[in-house]
N, C-alpha and C positions, 0 to 999 in steps of 0.2 A: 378044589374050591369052585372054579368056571364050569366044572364038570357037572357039579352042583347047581350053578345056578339056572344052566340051561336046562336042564334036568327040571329043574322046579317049574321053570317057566315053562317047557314043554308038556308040563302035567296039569298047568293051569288054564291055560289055553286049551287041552283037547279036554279035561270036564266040562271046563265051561260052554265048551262048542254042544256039546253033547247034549247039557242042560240046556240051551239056546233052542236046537235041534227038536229036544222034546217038545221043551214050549209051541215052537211053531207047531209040531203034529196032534198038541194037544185042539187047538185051534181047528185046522183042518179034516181032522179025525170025524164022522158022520156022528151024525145025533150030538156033539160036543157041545156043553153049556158055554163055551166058551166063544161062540161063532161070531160073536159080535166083533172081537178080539180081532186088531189087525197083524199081519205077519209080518210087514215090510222091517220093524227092528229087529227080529228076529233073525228072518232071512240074512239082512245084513250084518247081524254078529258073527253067525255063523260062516258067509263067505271070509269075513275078515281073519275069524279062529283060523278057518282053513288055509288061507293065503301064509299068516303068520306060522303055522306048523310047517308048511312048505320050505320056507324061509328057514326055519329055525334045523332044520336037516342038515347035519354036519356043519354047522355053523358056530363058531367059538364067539362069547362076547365081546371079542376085539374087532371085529368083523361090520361093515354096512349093514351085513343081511339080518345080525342078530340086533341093531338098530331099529331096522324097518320093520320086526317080527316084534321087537317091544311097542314099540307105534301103531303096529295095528292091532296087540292086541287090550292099550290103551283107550281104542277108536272102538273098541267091540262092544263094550258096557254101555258105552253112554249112548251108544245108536241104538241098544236095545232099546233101555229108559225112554228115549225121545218119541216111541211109539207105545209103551203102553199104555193102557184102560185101567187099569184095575191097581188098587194100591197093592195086594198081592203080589202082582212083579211085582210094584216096583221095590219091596221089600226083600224078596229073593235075588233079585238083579242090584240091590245096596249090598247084599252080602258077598257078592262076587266084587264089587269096588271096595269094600275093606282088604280084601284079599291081596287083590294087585297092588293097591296102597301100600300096604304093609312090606310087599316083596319088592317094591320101587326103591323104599328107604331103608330094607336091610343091602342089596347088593348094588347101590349105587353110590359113590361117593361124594363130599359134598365139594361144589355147592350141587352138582348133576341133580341128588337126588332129592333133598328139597324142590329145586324147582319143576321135575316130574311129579314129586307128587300133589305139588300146590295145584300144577297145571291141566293134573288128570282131577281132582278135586272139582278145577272151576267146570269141568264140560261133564261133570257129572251133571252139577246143580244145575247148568244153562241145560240140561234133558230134561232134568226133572220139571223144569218151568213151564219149556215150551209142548211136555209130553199131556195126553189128554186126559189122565188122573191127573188132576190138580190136589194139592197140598198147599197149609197153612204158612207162613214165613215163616215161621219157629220150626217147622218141620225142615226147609229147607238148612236154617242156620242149625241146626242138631243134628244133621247129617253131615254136613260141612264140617262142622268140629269133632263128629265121630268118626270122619279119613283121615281130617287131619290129626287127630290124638289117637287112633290106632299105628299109625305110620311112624309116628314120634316115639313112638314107647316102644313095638319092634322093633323099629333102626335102630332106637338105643342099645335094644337086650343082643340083636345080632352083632351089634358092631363092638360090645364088650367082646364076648363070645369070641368074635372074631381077631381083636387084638389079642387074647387070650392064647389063641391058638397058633397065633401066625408073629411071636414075636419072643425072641430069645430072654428066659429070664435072667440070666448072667449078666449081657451084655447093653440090653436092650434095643438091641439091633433087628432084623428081621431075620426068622427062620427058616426054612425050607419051604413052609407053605407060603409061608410070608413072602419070599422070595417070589415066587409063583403068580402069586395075586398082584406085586408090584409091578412084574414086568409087563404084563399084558397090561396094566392101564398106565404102564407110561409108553407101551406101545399104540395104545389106544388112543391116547394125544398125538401124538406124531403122524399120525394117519392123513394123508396126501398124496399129493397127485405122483406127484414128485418122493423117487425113493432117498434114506438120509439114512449113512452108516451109525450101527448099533455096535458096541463093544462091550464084551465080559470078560473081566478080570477076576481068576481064579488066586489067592493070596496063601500063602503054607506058612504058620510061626515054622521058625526054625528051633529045634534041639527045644521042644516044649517040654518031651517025656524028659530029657536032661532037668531042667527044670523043675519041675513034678517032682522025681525021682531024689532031688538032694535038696530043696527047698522046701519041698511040700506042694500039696496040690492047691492049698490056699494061697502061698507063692504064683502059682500059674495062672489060678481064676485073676486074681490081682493083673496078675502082665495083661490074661485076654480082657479083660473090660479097660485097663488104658487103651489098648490097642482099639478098641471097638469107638472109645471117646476120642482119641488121633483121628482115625479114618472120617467119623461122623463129621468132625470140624474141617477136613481139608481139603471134601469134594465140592464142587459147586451145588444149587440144590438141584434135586430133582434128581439126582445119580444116588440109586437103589443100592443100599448096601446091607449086607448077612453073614450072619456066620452060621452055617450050614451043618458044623461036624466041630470034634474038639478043637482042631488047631485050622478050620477052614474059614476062610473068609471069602465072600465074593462081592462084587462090584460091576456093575451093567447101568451102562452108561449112553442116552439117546445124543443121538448128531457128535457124537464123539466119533474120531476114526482111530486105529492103531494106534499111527506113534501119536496122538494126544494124550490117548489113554496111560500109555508107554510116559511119556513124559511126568505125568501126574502123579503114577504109580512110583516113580524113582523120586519125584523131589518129596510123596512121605513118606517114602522109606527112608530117605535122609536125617528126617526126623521123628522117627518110629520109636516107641519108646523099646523095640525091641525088631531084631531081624527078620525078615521075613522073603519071602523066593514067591515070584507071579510067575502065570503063565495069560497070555492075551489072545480072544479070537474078534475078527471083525467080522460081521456083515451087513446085507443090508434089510432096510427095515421092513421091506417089500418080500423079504425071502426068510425071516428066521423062523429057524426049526430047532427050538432048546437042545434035544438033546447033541444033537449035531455040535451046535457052539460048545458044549459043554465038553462034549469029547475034543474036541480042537483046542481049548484053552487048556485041558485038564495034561496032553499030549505036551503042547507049551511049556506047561509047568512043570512038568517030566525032566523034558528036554535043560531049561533052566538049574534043575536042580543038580544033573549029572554035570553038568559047565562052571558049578563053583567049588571051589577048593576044600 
């Protein structure tokens, strides 16, 4: 999913630079009808694309740098606008601001990505005013309402899409990708100066296939969506919880340490509408490397399971 977004965002950015790019050579280019045409917004979208590609180079969206590479290339459209002549841009360079719009409020959360894209919205319009093709008010406010109603209606369609894919239909819990997507933006919050231990808890029903096996499997589905409504009700909020696999549960938890986790995880098991065996890894928020935790908790839960009777 992050893989994706960067992806997308680093394809937006080097067209766009690219199309910037031309622009200004069309300009510059000998004999061009175009020579009246100033380069200075140009020039400066295109250093911005480029800084923002730089940026965005091995950078995951939990990260400052994939912050500052959205930001600049937020900053890249409307510096075009602010210098052109000709309602032409600024028609071509409105196409490229639906674009980012639209990609603001499918992979941003809210409230983030409402206010990204109200905010890239406003310094479109403040170019388009202050830029030297002037336009009628009605053009402005029909422009205005077409970021903001492109944005609206892709966030919508991605963010189905996206619940779709990232959320267990049994349980209602979060899935594997689902899992994925949550952690990095609750590590994305937590992001500070200062490092704050991260915990994942790996959870195993116990004797499911028993289960399954002399109840039926609608027996089973039954126990795992109680279990999925237990866990849901008895973490505090903000602790990302999935089921992963048929009898897999997991649980990752920010500013949580061990034995909190550890504690949390035995008093509901206590009241588990059924059995269940953890395994727990700590670190810290400054240093996680999923797979690594996942091996250490998954090792835990190994360990745990040979230790009960």
């Amino acid at each position: 999913m992050f893989d994706r977004q960067a992806r997308i965002l680093r394809q937006y950015v080097a067209w766009t630079s690219i199309l910037y790019a031309l622009g200004v050579a069309a300009v510059v280019w000998p004999g061009s009808r175009f020579i009246t045409d100033t380069i200075v917004g140009g020039l400066a979208a295109v250093a911005l694309g480029i800084g923002a590609l730089v940026l965005l180079h091995r950078s995951d969206p939990s990260s400052g740098r994939f912050a500052a590479a959205t930001a600049m290339a937020m900053a890249a459209t409307p510096a075009a606008m602010a210098f052109n002549e000709t309602l032409v841009a600024q028609v071509m360079t409105t196409i490229a601001a639906l674009l980012l719009a639209m990609y603001l409020a499918a992979f941003n959360p809210f409230p983030r990505g409402p206010i990204l894209v109200i905010a890239f919205t406003c310094a479109v319009i403040g170019a388009l005013i202050v830029a030297p093709a002037q336009l009628s008010w009605i053009t402005y406010v029909a422009l205005a309402a077409s970021i903001l109603l492109s944005a609206q209606m892709y966030g919508s369609l991605m963010n189905a899409l996206i619940y779709s894919a990232s959320t267990d239909p049994l349980t209602g819990l979060l899935n594997r990708a689902g899992l994925e997507l949550a952690t990095i933006r609750a590590l994305a919050r937590c992001r500070t100066a200062q490092p704050v231990p991260v915990s994942l808890g790996i959870l195993d029903v116990d004797r499911l296939k028993d289960v399954n096996d002399t109840l039926g499997h609608d027996a089973g589905d039954v126990l795992l969506m109680q279990l999925g409504l237990h866990l849901r009700g008895s973490f505090p909020p903000g602790t990302v919880i999935a089921r992963i696999g048929g009898d897999e549960f997991v649980v990752f938890c920010v500013q949580v340490d061990q034995k909190k986790l550890f504690g949390l995880l035995t008093a509901v098991a206590a009241k588990s509408p059924t059995t269940f065996t953890f395994g727990i890894c700590t670190t810290l928020s400054t240093s996680v490397h999923w797979p690594d935790m996942y091996r250490q908790a998954d090792t835990s839960l190994y360990q745990a399971k040979r230790q009960r009777p």
